[in-house]
C-alpha positions as CSV (number, residue, x, y, z in Angstrom):
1,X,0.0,0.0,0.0
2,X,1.3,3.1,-1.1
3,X,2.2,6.2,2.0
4,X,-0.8,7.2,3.7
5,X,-1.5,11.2,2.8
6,X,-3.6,11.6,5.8
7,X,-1.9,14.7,7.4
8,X,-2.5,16.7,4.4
9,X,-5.6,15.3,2.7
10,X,-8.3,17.8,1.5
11,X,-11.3,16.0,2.9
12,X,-9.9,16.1,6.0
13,X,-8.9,20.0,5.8
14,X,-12.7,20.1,4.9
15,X,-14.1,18.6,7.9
16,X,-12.0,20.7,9.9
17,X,-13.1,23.9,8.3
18,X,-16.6,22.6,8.4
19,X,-17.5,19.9,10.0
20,X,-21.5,19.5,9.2
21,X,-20.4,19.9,5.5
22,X,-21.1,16.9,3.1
23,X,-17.3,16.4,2.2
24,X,-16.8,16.6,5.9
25,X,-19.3,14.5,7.2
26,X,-18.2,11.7,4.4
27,X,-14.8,12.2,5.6
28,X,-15.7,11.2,9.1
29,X,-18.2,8.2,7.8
30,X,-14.9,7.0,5.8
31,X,-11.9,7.0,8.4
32,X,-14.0,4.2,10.2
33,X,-12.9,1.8,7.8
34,X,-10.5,3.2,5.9
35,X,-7.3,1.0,5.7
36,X,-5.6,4.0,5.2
37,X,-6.7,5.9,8.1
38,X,-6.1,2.5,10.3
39,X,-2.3,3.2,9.3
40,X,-1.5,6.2,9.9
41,X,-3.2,6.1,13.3
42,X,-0.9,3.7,14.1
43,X,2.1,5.0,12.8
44,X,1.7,7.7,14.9
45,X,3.1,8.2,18.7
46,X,0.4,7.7,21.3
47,X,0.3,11.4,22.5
48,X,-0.4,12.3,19.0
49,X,-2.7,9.6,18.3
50,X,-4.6,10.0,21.3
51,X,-5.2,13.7,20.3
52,X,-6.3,12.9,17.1
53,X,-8.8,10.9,18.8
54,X,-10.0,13.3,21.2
55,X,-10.1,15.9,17.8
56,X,-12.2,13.3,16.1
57,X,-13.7,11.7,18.9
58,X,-12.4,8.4,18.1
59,X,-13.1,6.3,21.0
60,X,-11.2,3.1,19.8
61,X,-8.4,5.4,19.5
62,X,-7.8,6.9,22.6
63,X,-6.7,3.5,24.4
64,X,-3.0,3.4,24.5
């Protein structure tokens, strides 16, 4: 699988601009199943991982 672009994709920027957008709200249906999204939560540190959650509310996330 090719590198995850999760810090930097545009949906995401979109759902942090405006949450209760379409694009946004399919953004945040879609990173709980994305394989993608799975990765790069995991390749991250726990501190940053477990503030992601808290961002996105993420509850199978925040356990270290």
């Amino acid at each position: 699988m090719a590198d995850q672009n999760c810090e930097n994709c545009g949906f995401r920027a979109k759902y942090d601009n405006k949450p209760k957008s379409f694009t946004g709200r399919i953004w945040r249906w879609h990173i709980n199943w994305c394989p993608g999204w799975k990765a790069y939560m995991k390749s991250l540190t726990n501190e940053k991982r477990i503030e992601l959650a808290d961002k996105y509310n993420l509850l199978k996330y925040k356990q270290a």
